[in-house]
N, C-alpha and C positions, 0 to 999 in steps of 0.2 A: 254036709258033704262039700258044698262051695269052700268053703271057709279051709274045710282041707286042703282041697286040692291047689285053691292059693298058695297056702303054708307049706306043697309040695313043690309047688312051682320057684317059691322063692330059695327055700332051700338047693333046690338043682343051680338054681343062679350064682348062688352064696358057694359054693361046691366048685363051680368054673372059675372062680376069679385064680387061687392058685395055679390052674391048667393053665390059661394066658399066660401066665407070671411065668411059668415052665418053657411054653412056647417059644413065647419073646428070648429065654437066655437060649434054645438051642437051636434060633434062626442062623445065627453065624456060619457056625458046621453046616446048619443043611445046604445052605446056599452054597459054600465052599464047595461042599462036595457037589452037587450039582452043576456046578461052573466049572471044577474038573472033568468031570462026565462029558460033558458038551466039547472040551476045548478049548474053551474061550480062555484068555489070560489078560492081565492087567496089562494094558498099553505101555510101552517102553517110555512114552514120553512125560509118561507118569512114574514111573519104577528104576528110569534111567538105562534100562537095557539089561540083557543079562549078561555077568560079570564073566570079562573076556580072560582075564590073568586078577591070581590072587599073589602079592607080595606078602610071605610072614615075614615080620621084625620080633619075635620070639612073643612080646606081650601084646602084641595089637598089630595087624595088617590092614595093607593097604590091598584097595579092590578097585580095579581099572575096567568100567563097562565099554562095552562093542558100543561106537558111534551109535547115536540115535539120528536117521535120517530120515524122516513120516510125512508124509501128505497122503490124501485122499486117493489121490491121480498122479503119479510119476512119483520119480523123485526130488525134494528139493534141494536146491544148492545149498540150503544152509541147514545146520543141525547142531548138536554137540555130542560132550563125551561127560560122562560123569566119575568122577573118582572119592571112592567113599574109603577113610579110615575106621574100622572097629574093634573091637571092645573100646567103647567109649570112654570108660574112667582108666583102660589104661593107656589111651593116645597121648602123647608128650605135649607140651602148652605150645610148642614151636615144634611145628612142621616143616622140614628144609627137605623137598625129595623132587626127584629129574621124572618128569611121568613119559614113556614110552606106550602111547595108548593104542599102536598100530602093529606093533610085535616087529618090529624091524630090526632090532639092534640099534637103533638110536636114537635119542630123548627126543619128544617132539615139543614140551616145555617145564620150565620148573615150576613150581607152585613154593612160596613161602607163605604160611602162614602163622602168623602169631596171634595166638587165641587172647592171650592176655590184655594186648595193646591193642587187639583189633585190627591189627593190620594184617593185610593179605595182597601179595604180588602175585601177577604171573610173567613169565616171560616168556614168550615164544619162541622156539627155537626153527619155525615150518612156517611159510606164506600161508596155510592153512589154519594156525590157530589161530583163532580170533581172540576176544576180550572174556574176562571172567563173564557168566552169564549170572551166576548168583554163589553163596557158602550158606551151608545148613546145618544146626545143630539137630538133629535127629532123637528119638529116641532110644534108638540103640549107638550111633555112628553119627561121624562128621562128613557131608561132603561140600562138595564143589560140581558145578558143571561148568563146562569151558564150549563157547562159538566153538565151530568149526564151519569152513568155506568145503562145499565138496572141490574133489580136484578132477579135471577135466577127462 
């Protein structure tokens, strides 16, 4: 009877290992959906903000996010703007576009980048842009995020 009830006990063990296996591929979803439930969303200064104007160029657009301004306590003076081009394999190897990240009617700078050579300018057109802060090859999209100085 011993000697069964071992040979029940290991079975039942041997029988969970796939359940885990199960578990583990559909923690993704549960916690997604859970995190929706709640409210919660992925911090802007990780995601870059959510996308204020979308440019199509028929094969790939360009996607201009709302300023990210974050601190704990207040606001701070300094922040950036992210601008991501996608469909990735069909963005052009040279990038030449005026970005308007404020909806005003007029460019607040340009971004050249050339993927090829590796070079990438920016040019400020606004006392408020600051200096490239980084360029990203992404998994889906390319972007950039650009300083910005808040303005008084």
């Amino acid at each position: 009877m011993k000697t069964l009830r071992s040979l029940l006990v290991y079975l039942v063990a041997l029988a969970t290992i796939p359940l885990v296996f199960v578990a583990f591929a559909n923690l993704y979803p549960i916690a997604r959906g859970l995190m929706g439930a709640t409210g919660l969303t992925i911090a802007p200064h990780i995601t870059g903000g959510p996308v204020a104007t979308r440019i199509d160029h028929g094969a790939y657009a360009t996607s201009i996010h709302h300023p990210v301004f974050e601190s704990l306590i207040g606001r701070p003076r300094e922040g950036f703007v992210q601008v991501a081009w996608s469909r990735k394999a069909d963005v052009p190897a040279l990038l030449d576009e005026e970005i308007d990240y404020d909806a005003d009617g007029t460019a607040d700078f340009r971004i050249r980048w050339d993927r090829t050579a590796g070079d990438i300018r920016l040019t400020p057109h606004r006392p408020e842009v600051g200096s490239l802060a980084g360029h990203y090859a992404l998994a889906d999209r390319y972007a950039v995020r650009v300083n910005l100085t808040a303005s008084k």
